[in-house]
C-alpha positions in Angstrom: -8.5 6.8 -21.9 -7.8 6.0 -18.2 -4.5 7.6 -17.0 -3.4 6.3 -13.8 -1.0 8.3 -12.0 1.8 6.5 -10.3 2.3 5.8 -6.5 4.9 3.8 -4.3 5.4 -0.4 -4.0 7.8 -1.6 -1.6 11.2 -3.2 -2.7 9.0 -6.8 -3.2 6.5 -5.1 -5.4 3.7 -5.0 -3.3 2.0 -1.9 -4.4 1.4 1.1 -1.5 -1.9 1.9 -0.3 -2.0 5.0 -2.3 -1.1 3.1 -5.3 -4.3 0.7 -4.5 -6.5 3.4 -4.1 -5.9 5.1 -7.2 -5.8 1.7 -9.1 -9.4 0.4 -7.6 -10.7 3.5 -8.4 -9.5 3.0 -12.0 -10.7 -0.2 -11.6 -14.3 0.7 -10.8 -14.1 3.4 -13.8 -13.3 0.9 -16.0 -15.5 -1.9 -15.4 -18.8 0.8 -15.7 -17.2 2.0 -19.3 -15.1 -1.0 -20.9 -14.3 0.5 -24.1 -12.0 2.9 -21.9 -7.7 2.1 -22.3 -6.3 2.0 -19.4 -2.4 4.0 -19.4 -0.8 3.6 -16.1 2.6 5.9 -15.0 5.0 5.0 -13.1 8.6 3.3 -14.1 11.5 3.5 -11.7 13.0 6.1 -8.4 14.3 5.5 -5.4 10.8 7.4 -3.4 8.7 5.2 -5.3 10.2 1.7 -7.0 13.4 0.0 -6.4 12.7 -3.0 -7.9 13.9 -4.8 -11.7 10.0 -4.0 -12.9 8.4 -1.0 -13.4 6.0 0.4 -11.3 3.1 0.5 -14.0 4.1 -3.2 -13.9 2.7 -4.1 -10.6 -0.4 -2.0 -11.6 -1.0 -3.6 -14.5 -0.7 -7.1 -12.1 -3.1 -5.7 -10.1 -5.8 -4.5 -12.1 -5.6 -7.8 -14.3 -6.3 -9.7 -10.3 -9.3 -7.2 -10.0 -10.7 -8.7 -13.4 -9.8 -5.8 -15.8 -8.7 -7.7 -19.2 -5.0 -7.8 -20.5 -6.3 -5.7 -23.6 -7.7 -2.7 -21.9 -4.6 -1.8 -20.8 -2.2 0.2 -22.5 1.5 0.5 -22.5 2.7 2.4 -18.9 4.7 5.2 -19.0 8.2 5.1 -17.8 8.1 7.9 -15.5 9.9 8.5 -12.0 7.7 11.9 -10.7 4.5 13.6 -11.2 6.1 15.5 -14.1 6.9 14.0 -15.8 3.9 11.4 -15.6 2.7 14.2 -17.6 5.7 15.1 -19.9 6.1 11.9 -20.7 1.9 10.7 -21.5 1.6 14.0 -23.3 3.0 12.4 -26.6 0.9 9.6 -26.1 -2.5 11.4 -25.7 -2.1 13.2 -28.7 -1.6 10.8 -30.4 -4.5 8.4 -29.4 -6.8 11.7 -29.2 -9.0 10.4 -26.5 -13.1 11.1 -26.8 -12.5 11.7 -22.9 -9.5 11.7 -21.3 -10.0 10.7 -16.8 -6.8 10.9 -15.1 -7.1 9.7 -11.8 -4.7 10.2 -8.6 -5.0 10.8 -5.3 -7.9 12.8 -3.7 -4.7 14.8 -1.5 -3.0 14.8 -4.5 -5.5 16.2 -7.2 -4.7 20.1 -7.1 -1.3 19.8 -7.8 -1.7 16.9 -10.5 -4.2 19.3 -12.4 -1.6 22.5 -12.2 0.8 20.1 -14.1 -1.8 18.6 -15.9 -2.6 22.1 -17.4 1.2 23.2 -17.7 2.2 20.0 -19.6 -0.6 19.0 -21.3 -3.9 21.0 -21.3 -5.5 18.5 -23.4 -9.2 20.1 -23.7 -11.2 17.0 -23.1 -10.1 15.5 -19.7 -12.3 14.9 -16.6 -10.3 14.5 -13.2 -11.4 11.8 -10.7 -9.8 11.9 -7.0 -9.6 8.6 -5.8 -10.6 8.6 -2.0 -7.9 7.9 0.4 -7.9 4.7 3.0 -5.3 6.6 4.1 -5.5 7.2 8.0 -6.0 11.0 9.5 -2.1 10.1 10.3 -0.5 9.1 7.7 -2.5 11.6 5.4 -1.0 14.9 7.6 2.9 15.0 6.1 1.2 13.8 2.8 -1.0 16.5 2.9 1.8 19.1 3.8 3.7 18.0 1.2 1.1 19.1 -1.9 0.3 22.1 0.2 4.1 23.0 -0.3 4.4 21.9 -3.7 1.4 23.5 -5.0 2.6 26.8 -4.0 6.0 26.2 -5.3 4.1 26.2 -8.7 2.4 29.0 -8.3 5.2 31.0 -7.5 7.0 29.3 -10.5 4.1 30.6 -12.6 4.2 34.3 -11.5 
């Protein structure tokens, strides 16, 4: 199983460039190892989706356009945050007890995605795969901030 963490589309549903990223990468994953499901987060929040459709949605729209078949992917999780991307998939990947589970996200993003990951889940057979950024050196800076901040706010939560 492929879990594809959720990212930002604009009020149209065109999906952010984070969101792309993360989704070609699953892309690529996917069309080297077909037999993989593809689970991608993501519902509704006013950060991240505004729109009448869920996020997962527009990512299931997209990976079909980048030739990833209607049957590979899996029903998206109706989540609004990292979280409970988590929370809310743990049920799920239990339940389908995945050979391998690859959950893929953000390279800037990775280190606090696998403290939740580990918190909420821990599911023993699970690979992590950063997606690169296209991000500019710009636009990464306050996203980079951010995790800094929110990775030691679960640390501390943890002590």
């Amino acid at each position: 199983m492929i879990l594809v963490l959720g990212a930002p589309n604009d009020a149209q549903g065109n999906l952010a460039q984070i969101a792309q990223d993360r989704l070609n990468c699953a892309c690529n994953l996917y069309l080297r190892n077909p037999g993989f499901k593809i689970v991608c987060t993501g519902g509704f929040g006013a950060h991240f989706n505004t729109t009448d459709q869920p996020h997962y949605f527009y990512a299931h729209k997209f990976l079909i356009e980048k030739g990833v078949p209607k049957h590979a992917l899996g029903d998206g999780i109706l989540s609004a945050n990292t979280v409970e991307d988590f929370k809310l998939s743990r049920a799920l990947i239990m339940e389908q007890n995945p050979q391998i589970l690859i959950v893929v996200t953000s390279d800037f993003h990775m280190q606090r995605a696998q403290l939740l990951y580990q918190r909420y889940i821990d599911y023993p057979k699970v690979v992590f795969v950063p997606a690169p950024s296209s991000l500019s050196k710009e636009e990464l800076v306050p996203l980079i901030a951010h995790e800094s901040a929110a990775v030691k706010r679960l640390r501390e939560e943890a002590c």
